[in-house]
N, C-alpha and C positions, 0 to 999 in steps of 0.2 A: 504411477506413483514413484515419489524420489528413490531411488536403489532399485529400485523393479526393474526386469531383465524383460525379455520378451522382443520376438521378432517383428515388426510391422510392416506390413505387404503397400507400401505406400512408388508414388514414381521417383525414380533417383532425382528426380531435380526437386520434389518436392523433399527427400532427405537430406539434401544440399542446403532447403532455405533459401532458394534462390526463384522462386513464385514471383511474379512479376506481374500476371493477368487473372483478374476476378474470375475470368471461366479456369485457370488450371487449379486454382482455389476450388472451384464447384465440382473439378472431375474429382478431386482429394477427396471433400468433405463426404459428398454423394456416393464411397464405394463401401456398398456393406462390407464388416467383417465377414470371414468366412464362416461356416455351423459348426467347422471344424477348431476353432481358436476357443483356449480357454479363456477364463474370467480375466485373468492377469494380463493376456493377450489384448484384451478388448479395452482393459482400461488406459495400457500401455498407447494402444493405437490412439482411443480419446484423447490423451494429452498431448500427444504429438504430434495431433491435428489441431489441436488447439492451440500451440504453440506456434504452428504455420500462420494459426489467423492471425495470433498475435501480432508475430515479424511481419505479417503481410501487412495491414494495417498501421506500424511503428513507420513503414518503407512509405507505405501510401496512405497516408491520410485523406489523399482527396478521393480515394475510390470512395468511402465508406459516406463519406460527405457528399459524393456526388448524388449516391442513392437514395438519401432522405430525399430527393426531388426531381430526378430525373427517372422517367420513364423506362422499363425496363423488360428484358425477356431473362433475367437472368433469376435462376430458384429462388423459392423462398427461405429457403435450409440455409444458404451463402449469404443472402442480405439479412436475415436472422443475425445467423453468427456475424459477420461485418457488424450490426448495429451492436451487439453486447459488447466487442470490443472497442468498439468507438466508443459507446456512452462510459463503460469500466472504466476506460483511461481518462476521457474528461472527469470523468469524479474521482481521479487518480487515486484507483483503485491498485494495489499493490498487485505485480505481475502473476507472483505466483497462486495467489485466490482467483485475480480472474482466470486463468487459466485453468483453473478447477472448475469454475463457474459453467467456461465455455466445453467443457472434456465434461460434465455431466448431462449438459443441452445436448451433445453428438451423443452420448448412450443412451439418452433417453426417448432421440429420435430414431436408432439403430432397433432399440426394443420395439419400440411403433412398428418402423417399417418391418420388422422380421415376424410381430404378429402378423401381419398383412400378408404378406407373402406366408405365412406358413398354411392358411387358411386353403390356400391353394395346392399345394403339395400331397403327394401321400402321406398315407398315416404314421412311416415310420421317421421320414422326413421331420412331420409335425411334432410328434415325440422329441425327435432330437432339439428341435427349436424353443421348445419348452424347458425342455434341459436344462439349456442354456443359459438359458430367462434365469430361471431359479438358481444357478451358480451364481451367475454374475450378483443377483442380489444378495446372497448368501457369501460372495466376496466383498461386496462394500459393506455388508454389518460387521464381517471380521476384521475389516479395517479401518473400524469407525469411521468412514465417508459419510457423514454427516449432510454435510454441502451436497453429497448425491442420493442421498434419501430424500431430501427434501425437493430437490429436482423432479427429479423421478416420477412424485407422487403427483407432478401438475401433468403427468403424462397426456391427458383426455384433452385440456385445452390450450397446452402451451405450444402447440405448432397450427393451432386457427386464428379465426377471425373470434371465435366462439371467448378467448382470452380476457377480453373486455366486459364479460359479464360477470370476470370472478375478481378486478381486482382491486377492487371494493372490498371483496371479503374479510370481516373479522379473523377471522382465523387463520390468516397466513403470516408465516413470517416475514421479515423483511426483506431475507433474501429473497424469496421466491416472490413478494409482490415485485421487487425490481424487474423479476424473469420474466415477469405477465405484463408490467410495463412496456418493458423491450420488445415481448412480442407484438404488442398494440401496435407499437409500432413498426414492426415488421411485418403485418398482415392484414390493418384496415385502415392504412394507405391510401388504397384504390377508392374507395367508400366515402370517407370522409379527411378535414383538412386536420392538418397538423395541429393548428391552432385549437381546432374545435377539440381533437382526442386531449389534447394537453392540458385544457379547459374541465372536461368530462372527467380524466385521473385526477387532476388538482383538487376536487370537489369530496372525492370518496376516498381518497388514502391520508392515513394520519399524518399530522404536520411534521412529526421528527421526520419522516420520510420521504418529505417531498425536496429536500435537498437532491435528493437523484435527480429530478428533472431540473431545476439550475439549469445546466448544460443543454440540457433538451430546448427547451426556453432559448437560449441564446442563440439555436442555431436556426429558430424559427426567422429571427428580423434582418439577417444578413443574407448575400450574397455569394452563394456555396458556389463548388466548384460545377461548371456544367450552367450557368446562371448568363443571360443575354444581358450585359448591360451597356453604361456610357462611361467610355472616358474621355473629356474633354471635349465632348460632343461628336466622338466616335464610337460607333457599335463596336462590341468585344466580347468575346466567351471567356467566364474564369476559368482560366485550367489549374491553377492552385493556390491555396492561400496557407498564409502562415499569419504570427500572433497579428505583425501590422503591415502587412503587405500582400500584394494578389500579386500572380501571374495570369494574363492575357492577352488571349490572341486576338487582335483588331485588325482584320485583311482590310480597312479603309485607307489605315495608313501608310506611311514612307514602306519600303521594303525594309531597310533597318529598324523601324518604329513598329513593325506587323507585335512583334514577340515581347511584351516587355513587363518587367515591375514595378508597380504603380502600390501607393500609400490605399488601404484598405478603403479608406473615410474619402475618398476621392470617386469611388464607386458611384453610380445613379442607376437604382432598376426603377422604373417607373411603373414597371407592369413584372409578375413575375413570370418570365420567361424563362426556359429547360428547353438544353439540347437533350435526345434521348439518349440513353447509356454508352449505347453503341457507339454513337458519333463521339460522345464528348471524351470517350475512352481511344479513338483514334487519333481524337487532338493531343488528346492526353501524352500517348505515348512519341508524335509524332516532335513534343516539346521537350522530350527527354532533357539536352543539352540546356536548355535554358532551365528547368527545373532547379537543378543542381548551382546553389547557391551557397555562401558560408557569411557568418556575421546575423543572420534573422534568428528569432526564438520558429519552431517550431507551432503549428496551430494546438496541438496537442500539451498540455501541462509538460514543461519540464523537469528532466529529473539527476537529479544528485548523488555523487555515490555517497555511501556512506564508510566505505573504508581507509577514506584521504580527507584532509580537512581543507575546506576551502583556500583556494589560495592570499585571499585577503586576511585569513587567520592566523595563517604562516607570517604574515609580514606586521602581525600585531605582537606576534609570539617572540620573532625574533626583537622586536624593538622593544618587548618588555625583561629581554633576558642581558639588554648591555650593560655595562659597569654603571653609567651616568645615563638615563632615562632622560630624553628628552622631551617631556610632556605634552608640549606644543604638537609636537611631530606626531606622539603618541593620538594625539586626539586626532588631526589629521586624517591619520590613516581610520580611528573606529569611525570618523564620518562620512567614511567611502560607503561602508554598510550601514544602511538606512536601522537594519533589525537590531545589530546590536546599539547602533546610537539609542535608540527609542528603548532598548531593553534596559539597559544600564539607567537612564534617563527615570525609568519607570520604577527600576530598584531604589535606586538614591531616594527618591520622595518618598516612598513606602517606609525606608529601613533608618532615614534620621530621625532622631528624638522626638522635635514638633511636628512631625508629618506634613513640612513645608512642601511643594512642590519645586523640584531640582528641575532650573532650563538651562543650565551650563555645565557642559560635558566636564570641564576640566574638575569642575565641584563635586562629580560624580564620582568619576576616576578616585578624588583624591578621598571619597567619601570613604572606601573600600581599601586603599590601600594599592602599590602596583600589583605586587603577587597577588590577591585574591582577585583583582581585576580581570587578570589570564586564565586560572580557574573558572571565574564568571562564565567568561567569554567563552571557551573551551568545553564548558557543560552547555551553551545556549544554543552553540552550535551544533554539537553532536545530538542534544534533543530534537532542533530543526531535522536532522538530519534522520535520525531513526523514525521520527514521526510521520515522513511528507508523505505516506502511501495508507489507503482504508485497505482495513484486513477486519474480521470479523475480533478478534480480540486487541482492539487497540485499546479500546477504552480504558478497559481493565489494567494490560499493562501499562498506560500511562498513567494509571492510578496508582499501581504496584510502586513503579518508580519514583514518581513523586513523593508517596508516602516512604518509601525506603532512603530516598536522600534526604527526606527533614528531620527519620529518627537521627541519620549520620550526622548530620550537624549539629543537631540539639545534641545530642551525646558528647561529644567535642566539645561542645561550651561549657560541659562542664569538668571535664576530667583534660589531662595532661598527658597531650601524645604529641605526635608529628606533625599531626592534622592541626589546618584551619578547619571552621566550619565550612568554607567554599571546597577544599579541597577534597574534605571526605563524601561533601556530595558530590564532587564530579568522580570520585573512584566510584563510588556506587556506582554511579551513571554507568559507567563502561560495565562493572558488573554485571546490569539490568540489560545491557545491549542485546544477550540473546535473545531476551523476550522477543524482537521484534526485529531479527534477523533471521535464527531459525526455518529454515523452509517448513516443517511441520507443523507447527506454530502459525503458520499465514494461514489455516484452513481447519484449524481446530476451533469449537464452538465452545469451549471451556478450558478454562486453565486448567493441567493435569496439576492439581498441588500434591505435594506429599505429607499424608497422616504423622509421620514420624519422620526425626531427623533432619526438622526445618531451618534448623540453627546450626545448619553445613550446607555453604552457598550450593555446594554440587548434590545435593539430595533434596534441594526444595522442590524443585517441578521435575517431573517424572516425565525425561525427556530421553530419546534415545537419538545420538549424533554420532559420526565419525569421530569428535574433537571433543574434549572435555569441556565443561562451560567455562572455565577459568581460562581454558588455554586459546578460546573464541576471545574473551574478553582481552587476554594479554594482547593478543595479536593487535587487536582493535587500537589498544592504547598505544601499543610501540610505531603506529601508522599514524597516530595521532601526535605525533612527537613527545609523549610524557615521558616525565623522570625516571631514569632509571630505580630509583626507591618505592614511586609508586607502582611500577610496573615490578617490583619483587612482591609488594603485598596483596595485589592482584595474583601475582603466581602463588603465590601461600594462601590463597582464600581457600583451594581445595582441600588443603591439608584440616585434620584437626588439632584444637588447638594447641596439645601439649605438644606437635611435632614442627610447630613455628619457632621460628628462631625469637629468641628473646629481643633482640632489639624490637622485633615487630610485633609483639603479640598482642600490646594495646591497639594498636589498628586493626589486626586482626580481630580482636574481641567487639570492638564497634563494628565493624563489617556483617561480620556471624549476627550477632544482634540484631541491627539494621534489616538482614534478611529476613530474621526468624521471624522478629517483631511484625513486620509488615504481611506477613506470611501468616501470624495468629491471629492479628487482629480486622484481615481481612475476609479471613477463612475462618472463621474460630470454630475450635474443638469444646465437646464439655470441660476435657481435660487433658493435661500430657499426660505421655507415656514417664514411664521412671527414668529411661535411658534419657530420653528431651530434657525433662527438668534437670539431670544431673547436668546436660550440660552448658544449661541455661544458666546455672550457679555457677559454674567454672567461668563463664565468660563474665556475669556478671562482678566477681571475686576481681578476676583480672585488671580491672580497671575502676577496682574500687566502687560499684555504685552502689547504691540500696534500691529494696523493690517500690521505696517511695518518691525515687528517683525517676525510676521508670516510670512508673504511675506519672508523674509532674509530666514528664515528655509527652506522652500521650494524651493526656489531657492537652495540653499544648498543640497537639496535632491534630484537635477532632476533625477540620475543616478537612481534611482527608482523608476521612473515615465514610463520607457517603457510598451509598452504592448505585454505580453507574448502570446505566440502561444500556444491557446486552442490544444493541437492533438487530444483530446477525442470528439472536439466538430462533 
């Protein structure tokens, strides 16, 4: 758990992160905790094996890919865990859930095996292993581990064959149907084909859920690593692939030509043919050098930070901030990015009067204005950008968010502040940014909201961090090159109202609102507390509106008042 202390009896190279072979992976995963570790201890050790799998996997992709088809002596525990993480990150799953995912799979196989082995033991032995049992569960209820309750409870069939008889079941979650998924395919492999199992799940689990197998599907029709194919009418083994390109070793050819990368779609297996594990992991490693390539996308989704803004953003930003804007150029450069062309493109038709369709960037741009343009953009981006990873609460937060930037702007359209309506939705934006940076947040099944005191950005969700929310969000913004104006109203979101400086307290009172708002009308209470309403009327006072004001905006807003379908819950 994040801040958890604890010793972990693991081998120094495996504490280094420097795993390199699918078996030092297997002696890791495979070593009981001791009888003697407490709860905190064991959970400690599951994430930090989990974490191994992670990097192990991020390093090597084609191990994990090899094994969906080639033959193997290697556990089921390791090619388990290997496939969660492979399939997690194809459905680019955010790091820190799978990793919870995978750190509840390892304790829920530690409880197995240590039933097993206790059976055996003396009776005071057995005692102690029981103990055990019972803290460890007794530590994930007090720490709301949600994600490992619900693990846990597949304990009987999620490390057999026997997996495929429950995940069909009505009554599972989603998380845990994906774990029964995984396991399927982690354990009747040998039995039956890929095709066929993926066939058989496709058939019995609900349609919003079968987006998990996507990925699975795609890696049935290609050419994984470990795979006998042709290039150019030469036999060759894949030793690794990325988004559009293989490496292959073809001993037919030149001695230069033995080792090379070749375009994906140029592949021919005519028959499917697999080196066994063993072998295709000593090609594997014997191609180390040629491996190592720069310029290719990765097989695996890529991923973006979110604390820097892309660099094609910087070069929109600075040519929107010259004396004389040169528009031509301006467009130019949005037509580098495909998303924001097509976004802008999408705005423009939607937001002119006749609801013509805009197919001319420059119409767009000019539709908007420059300045709101780079707000646009700036908010279009940083949502790409907190968005691109599945956590069990995304939905909701980008529910939250949305609806909290449309109160800011509507608000803005009507009353007299600093704000445009783009810019007060993109302050929100960075506001909302914790939602879905927070590490606690990646693994919780509900939004902690708070009963009282929702109309003060830092008391809406009842969150505990090193960093204040505001001073997460300023950071964010000042990384993001915003104004130093906006980035003082962001620093005064924490405060309450009467301790805001006067120049800002109209921004501030739309902010506070914005939050509260999206906060009651998402969450609704029968009623506020007396302290909330007074200071619902203070903000509201601040900027002049009326409660029929408010009313008009959210009616304005219903399109964002549905309630979205929890799948993690």
């Amino acid at each position: 758990m994040r801040g958890a202390t604890g010793r972990i009896q693991v081998t120094s190279k495996a504490n280094q992160m420097e795993l390199n072979d699918a078996s030092e992976l297997s002696d890791v995963l495979l070593s009981l905790p001791a009888l003697s570790s407490t709860p905190q201890d064991i959970v400690n050790t599951c994430l930090h094996r989990a974490k191994l799998t992670l990097s192990f996997v991020q390093a090597h992709p084609a191990i994990p890919l090899a094994l969906q088809t080639c033959t193997s002596d290697i556990d089921t525990l390791t090619r388990h865990m290997l496939n969660l993480a492979l399939y997690g990150k194809l459905n680019n799953y955010n790091d820190h859930f799978l990793q919870h995912i995978i750190a509840a799979h390892l304790a829920t196989y530690y409880l197995a095996a240590s039933n097993l082995a206790s059976s055996n033991l003396a009776k005071a032995s057995k005692n102690e292993s029981i103990s055990q049992k019972k803290a460890l569960l007794t530590f994930i209820n007090e720490h709301h581990l949600t994600l490992w309750r619900q693990i846990i409870a597949l304990q009987k069939v999620l490390f057999t064959s026997q997996s495929i008889k429950h995940v069909g079941e009505v009554k599972l979650t989603s998380l845990q149907r994906i774990c029964l998924v995984t396991s399927v395919f982690s354990y009747c492999t040998e039995s039956h084909s890929r095709s066929s199992l993926l066939a058989f799940i496709a058939q019995r689990i609900p349609m919003m859920q079968r987006t998990f197998l996507h990925p699975i599907a795609s890696l049935i029709s290609i050419p994984l690593p470990g795979a006998s194919v042709y290039v150019k009418a030469h036999p060759a083994i894949v030793i690794d692939i990325q988004k559009h390109h293989a490496l292959v070793h073809s001993p037919s050819r030149k001695e230069d030509e033995k080792i090379l990368w070749v375009k994906r779609n140029t592949l021919l297996a005519p028959k499917n043919l697999y080196l066994s594990f063993e072998d295709f992991t000593g090609q594997y490693q014997a191609c180390e050098n040629a491996r190592s390539v720069k310029g290719e996308q990765s097989f695996l989704p890529a991923t973006f930070p979110v604390q820097r803004p892309p660099s094609a953003l910087l070069e929109i930003i600075d040519e929107l901030q010259k004396a004389d804007v040169d528009v031509p150029n301006l467009c130019q450069k949005v037509e580098k990015v495909p998303s924001f062309q097509q976004f802008l493109l999408f705005t423009a038709s939607l937001d002119n009067r006749l609801k013509l369709p805009v197919t001319s960037l420059k119409q767009a741009i000019l539709t908007y204005g420059l300045e709101r343009v780079g707000d646009m953009l700036v908010q279009h981006a940083l949502i790409e950008r907190l968005t691109q990873h599945q956590y069990p609460l995304l939905a909701i937060s980008k529910q939250f968010t949305s609806l909290a930037c449309g109160i800011a702007a509507q608000l803005t359209s009507i009353t007299k502040t600093k704000f445009t309506p783009q810019s007060a939705a993109l302050v929100t934006t960075f506001l909302c940014a914790p939602l879905f940076t927070l590490p606690g947040l990646k693994v919780a099944t509900k939004l902690p909201v708070s009963q009282k005191d929702y109309f003060q950005i830092g008391k809406a969700f009842k969150v505990k961090g090193v960093s204040s929310w505001h001073a997460i969000s300023g950071e964010l913004a000042e990384n993001w090159h915003q104004s130093a104006t906006w980035r003082a109203i962001i620093h005064q979101s924490g405060r309450r109202h009467a301790e805001v400086a006067a120049s800002l307290q109209k921004e501030h009172a739309i902010l506070q609102l914005s939050f509260g708002l999206a906060r009651e009308y998402l969450f609704p209470l029968n009623a506020r507390d007396a302290a909330t309403d007074n200071t619902f009327d203070t903000l509201v006072k601040s900027v002049a509106l009326k409660n029929e004001d408010i009313r008009c905006v959210m009616e304005r807003l219903g399109e964002y008042l549905f309630c979205p379908l929890n799948l993690h819950e």
